[in-house]
N, C-alpha and C positions, 0 to 999 in steps of 0.2 A: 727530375732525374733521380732525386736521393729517394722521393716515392717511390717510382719504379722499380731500382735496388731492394729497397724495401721489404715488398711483394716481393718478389724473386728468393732473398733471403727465407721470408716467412713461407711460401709453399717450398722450399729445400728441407726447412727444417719440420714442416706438417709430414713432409713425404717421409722422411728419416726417422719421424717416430712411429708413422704407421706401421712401416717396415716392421721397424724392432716389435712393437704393440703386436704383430701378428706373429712374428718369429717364435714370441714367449708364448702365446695362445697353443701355436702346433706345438711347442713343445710341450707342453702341458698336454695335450692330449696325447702324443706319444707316452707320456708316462700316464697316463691313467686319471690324468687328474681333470676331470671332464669342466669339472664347476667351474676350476681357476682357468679352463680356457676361453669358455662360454664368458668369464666375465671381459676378457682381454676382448673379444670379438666381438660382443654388443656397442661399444661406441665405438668401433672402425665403423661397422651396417649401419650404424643411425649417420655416419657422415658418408658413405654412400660405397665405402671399400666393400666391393664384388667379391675381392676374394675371402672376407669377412661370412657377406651374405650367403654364400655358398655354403661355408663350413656351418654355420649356425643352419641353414635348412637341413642338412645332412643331419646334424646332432637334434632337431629338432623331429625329424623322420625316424630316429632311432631311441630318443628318449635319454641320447647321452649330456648329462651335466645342466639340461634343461627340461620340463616339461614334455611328453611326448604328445604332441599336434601337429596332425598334417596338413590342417590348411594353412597354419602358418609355415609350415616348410614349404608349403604350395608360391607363397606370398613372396619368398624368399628367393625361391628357385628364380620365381619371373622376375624377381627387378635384379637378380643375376646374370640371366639371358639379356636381359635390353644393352647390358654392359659386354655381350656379345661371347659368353662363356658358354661353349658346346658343350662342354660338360652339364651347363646349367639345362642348356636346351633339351640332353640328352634324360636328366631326370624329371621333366618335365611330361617326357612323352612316353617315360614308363610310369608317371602319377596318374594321365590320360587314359592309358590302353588300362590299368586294372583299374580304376576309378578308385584312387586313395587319394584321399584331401581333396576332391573335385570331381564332378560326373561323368562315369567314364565316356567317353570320345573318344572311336578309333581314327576319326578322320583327322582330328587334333593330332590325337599319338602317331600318326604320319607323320605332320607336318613339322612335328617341333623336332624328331628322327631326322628327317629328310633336313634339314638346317642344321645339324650336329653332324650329321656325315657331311655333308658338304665343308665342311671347316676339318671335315679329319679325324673327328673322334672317334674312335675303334668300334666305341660298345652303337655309340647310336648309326653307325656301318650295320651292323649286326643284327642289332633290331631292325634297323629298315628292311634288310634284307629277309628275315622272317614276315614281315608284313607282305611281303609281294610274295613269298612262299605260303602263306596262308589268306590270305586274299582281303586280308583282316585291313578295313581303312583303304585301301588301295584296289585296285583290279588287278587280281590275281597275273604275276606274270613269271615265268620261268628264269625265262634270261637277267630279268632286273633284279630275282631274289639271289641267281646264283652270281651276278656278276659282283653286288655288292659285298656278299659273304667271304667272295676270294678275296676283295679287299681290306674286309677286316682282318681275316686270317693272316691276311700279310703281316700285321701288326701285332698277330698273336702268338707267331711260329718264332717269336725271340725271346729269350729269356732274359729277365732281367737282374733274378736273385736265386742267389742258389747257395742255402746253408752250410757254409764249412762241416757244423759237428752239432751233437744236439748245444750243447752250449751255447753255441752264437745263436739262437733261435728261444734262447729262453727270458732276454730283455725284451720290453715291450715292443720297441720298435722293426727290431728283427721279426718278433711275431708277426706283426700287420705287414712288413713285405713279403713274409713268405703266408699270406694267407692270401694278399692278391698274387701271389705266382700260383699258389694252389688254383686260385678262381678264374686267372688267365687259360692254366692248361686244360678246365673244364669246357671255359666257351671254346676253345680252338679245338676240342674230339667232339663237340656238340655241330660248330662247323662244320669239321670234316663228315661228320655223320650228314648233314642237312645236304651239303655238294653230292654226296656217294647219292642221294635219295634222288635229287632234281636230276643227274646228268643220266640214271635210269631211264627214265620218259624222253633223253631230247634225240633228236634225231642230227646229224651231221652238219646238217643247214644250220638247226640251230645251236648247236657248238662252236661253229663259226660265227654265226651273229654275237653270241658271249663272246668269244675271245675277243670281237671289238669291243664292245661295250666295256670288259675289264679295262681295255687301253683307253679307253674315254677315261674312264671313272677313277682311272689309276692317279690322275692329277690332284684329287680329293685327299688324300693322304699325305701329301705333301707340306697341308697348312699345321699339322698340328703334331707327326711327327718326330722324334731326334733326329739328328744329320744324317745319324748310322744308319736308319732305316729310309727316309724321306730321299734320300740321293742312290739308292739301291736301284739299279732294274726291276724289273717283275720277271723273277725267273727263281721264285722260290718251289722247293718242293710242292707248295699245294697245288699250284698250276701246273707244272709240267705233269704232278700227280693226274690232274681229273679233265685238263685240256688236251687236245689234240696233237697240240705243238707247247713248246717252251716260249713263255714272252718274251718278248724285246721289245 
């Protein structure tokens, strides 16, 4: 029994400093300081912390505070995915489609896409969805490229940061939220442009067959999500914009 307490105690207190061990890593990179995070993040990934593994493929993809090698951000990505990170799956299948760190594979860069959307993640929504609008890895399909797109878009049409004044935009951290709000509002006019293109070609039958397929696929957004948006109908502007009817 006092063994068993024991273990209990000591993984409470493993779990409580990886936490803090990773807390200090982000913040460190928030502030610019790549090396001191990279150092906090290498022994979380040698004990097996995913959200470790991730950051270090990322900084290792970009050459922040570590070496720049993409097979080992390749390395990294996968034993992040096995831990079940769409995200991970999701650069996985952008390392596949342009052959960085590993030969490119568009039938890979489906696969590892098509497991990131299904968990919810926006961007690999998004890719997938271009894959069935370019026929790339997939057999070309109309319906599967536009329905998965309005799915992303759902995720895209929300803002999440929006700078008071230039001031608030000139600490590090402010910068990188508003650099992915800059990069959200590019993929969601890249979307909309991609929808305006595909619903040219379809004919009324198949507009209907989209509008179901969106309702199928509308459930995949659900896993990954905020409340704000995951407990929403489908009846944002991009659908009633380019569909027939408003969803429900």
């Amino acid at each position: 029994m006092k063994t068993s307490s024991l273990l209990i105690l000591l993984l409470f207190l493993f779990t409580s400093l990886s936490h803090a061990n990773f807390k200090e890593g982000g913040q460190a990179y928030l502030r610019g300081d790549y090396e001191a995070a990279a150092k906090e993040f290498f022994p979380l990934a040698e004990r097996g912390d995913h959200r470790a593994m991730y950051a270090l493929g990322s900084m290792h993809a970009s050459g922040q505070g570590v070496e720049k090698n993409l097979k080992k951000s390749f390395e990294l990505f996968s034993e992040a995915a096995k831990n079940g990170r769409p995200d991970a799956m999701y650069k996985l299948g952008l390392m596949y489609e342009q052959g960085q760190g590993v030969s490119q594979n568009l039938k890979k860069a489906a696969r590892y896409y098509q497991k990131s959307a299904k968990k919810g993640y926006p961007l690999g929504q998004y890719r997938f969805g271009l894959l069935y609008m370019s026929g790339d890895g997939v057999k070309k399909n109309s319906i599967n490229a536009y329905a998965w797109l309005v799915i992303a878009g759902h995720y895209f049409i929300y803002n999440t940061f929006s700078p008071n004044d230039e001031n608030n935009a000139r600490n590090k951290e402010s910068q990188l939220l508003l650099y992915k709000q800059q990069e959200k509002d590019r993929i969601f006019d890249e979307i909309t442009r991609h929808l305006q293109t595909i619903k040219t070609n379809m004919s009324i039958e198949d507009m209907e067959k989209t509008r179901e397929k969106v309702i199928s696929l509308s459930k995949y957004r659900k896993k990954y999500h905020p409340d704000k948006i995951k407990n929403l109908k489908i009846e944002s502007t991009i659908e009633s914009l380019f569909l027939p009817d408003t969803l429900h």
